[in-house]
Residue, then its C-alpha position, 0 to 999 in steps of 0.5 A: x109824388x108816389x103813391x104806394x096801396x096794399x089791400x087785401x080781397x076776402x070772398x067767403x063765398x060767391x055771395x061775401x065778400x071783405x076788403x080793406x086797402x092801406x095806403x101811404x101817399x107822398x109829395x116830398x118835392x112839393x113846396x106847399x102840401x095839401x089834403x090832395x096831395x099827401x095821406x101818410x099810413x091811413x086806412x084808404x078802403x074797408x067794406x062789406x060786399x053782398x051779391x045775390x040773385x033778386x027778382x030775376x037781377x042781381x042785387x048787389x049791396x055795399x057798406x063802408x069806406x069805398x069809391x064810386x064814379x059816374x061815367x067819365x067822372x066830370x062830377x062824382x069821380x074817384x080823383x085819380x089826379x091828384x095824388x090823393x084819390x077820393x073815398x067815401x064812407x058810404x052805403x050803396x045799393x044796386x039792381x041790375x036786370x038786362x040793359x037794367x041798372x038801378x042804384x042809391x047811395x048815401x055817403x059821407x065823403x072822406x076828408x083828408x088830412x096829412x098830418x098824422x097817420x090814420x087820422x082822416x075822417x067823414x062826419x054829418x057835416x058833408x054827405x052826398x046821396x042820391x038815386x040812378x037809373x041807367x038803360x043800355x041800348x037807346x038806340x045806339x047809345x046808353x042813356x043814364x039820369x040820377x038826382x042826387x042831394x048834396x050837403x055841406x055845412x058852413x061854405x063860402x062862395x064869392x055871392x053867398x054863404x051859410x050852409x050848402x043844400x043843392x038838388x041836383x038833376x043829371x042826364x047822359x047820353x054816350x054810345x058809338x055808331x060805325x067810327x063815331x062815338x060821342x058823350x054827351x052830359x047836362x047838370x042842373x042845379x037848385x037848393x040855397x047856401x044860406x039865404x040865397x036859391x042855387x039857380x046852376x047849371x053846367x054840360x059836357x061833351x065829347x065826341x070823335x071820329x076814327x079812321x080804322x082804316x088808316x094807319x096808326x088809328x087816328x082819332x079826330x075829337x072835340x070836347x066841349x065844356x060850359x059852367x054857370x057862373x053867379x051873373x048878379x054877385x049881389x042879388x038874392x040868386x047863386x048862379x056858381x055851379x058847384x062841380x061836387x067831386x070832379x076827375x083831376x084829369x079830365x081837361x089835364x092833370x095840370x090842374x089849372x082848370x075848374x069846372x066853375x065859370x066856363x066855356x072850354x072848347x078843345x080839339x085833339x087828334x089821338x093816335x096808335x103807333x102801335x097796340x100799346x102805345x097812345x099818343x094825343x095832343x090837343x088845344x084847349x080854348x077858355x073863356x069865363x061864360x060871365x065876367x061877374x064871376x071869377x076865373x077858377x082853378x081846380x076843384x072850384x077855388x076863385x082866383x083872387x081880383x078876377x071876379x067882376x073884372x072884365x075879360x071873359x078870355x081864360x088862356x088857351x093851352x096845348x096838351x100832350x100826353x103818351x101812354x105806354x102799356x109796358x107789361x101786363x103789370x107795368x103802366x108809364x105815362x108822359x104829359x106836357x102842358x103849356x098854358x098862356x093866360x087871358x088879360x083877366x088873369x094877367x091883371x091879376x097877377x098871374x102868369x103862363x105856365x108850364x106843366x110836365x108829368x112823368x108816371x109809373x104804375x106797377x100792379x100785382 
């Protein structure tokens, strides 16, 4: 896969500012292509920026084609994963005063085709928008919340269908003490999809513990995950999460795994032979938190003959990756995935597998 972005950066002054980006992204190893995976010569970012001074703040207002991302984008990401990242056709607004930060944002996300160039599109069949509020310094942390709005028209889940109108309520809580550091996120999610209320809900956490004063800088961590599946696939009530727009990377850039139906626990041990260069390597443990529900793979894709089959264990996989600052210009990247699936996917036809990734990044 490659990836290859051109943009061009106007600031008329110190309150203006225009920027449009280009891109052309391939995939032409891969068998099977899809909207994430390619996007020949199509516009990626074009927007109108303006700053000021507002009420003792700055004002920062935003229209046109952007990204945007929430802390460590378990939810609302850019998409860096996959090889397609993620824009939206979007007006944002934000305030900042202090430990301060105010935002809302509509957007229309943007839907990405591979077939022909420029030929990606947002309509008012799928918009997401919302408000923010952030405050740095509680305590030895920073505190975040926001509700935000997510539309989309004619959608299938495994227990309901129709149009999608989910509220959504998130809170986040993330800081460092001494050599521990922490980052701890709660969704909760109503609305209906058709006829049916949205009853879901999901948590993330990460949390570390750093030997400064040991050689090569380790790391201790464990991240933990859970996901709401639909317990009562026939009752009046959706109890699947919706991961809205989550980081193709944050459990691996493998890809097997969805935010949807889970439980994940995963420890790690990260370390610096040297300033430029990262090590980690972690095992990660999965179980479905319902065997109602089926097994998803990412973004929130059910596996087909799981759901309502027992078996709550997923699989459980090891996680290496390296990290290679090279230049000020020159970024490489190495990761390595073996997973060994649970007897729900066994059942259903699936089988273990490995994933191993090589990347190189030149900025200029």
């Amino acid at each position: 896969m490659q990836r290859i972005q051109l943009h061009a950066d106007l600031r008329l002054n110190a309150n203006w500012q225009i920027f449009a980006q280009f891109e052309d992204v391939r995939a032409p190893g891969k068998a099977v292509i899809t909207p994430v995976d390619e996007n020949q010569f199509d516009l990626r970012l074009a927007f109108v920026a303006y700053t000021n001074a507002v009420a003792g703040g700055v004002l920062k207002f935003r229209v046109g084609r952007q990204e945007m991302a929430f802390d460590l984008q378990r939810f609302v990401s850019v998409r860096d994963g996959p090889n397609v990242r993620q824009a939206y056709d979007a007006a944002w607004l934000d305030w900042e005063k202090g430990p301060w930060r105010l935002i809302t944002f509509w957007s229309q996300p943007v839907q990405y085709r591979h077939e022909h160039p420029f030929d990606d599109f947002s309509d008012t069949h799928f918009q997401y928008g919302g408000v923010r509020v952030e405050r740095q310094n509680v305590g030895p942390g920073d505190l975040s919340a926001y509700y935000s709005r997510f539309h989309l028209d004619k959608v299938s889940y495994l227990g309901a269908s129709g149009d999608e109108r989910r509220d959504i309520f998130d809170v986040r809580y993330a800081g460092t003490r001494e050599d521990f550091d922490w980052d701890l996120e709660t969704m909760g999610q109503t609305g209906h999809v058709g006829n049916k209320s949205i009853r879901a809900w999901a948590a993330g956490t990460r949390a570390g513990y750093t030997m400064a004063g040991v050689g090569w800088t380790p790391r201790v961590g464990l991240q933990v995950d859970a996901a709401s599946g639909d317990r009562h696939l026939g009752n009046d009530t959706l109890g699947t999460f919706n991961p809205l727009f989550p980081n193709g990377y944050y459990f691996t850039l493998a890809g097997y795994t969805g935010y949807v139906n889970l439980i994940h626990l995963k420890p790690g041990l990260t370390a610096r032979p040297t300033s430029k260069l990262s090590l980690m390597t972690a095992v990660g443990l999965q179980w479905r938190e319902t065997t109602a529900d089926a097994v998803y793979v990412q973004p929130n894709i059910p596996v087909r003959g799981t759901a309502g089959k027992p078996g709550r264990w997923t699989g459980a996989y090891v996680h290496v990756r390296a990290e290679w600052a090279i230049t000020p210009n020159l970024a490489g990247a190495l990761e390595a995935v073996n997973y060994q699936i649970g007897t729900a996917l066994r059942r259903a036809g699936g089988h273990d597998a490995n994933y191993l990734g090589a990347e190189l990044k030149y900025g200029w």
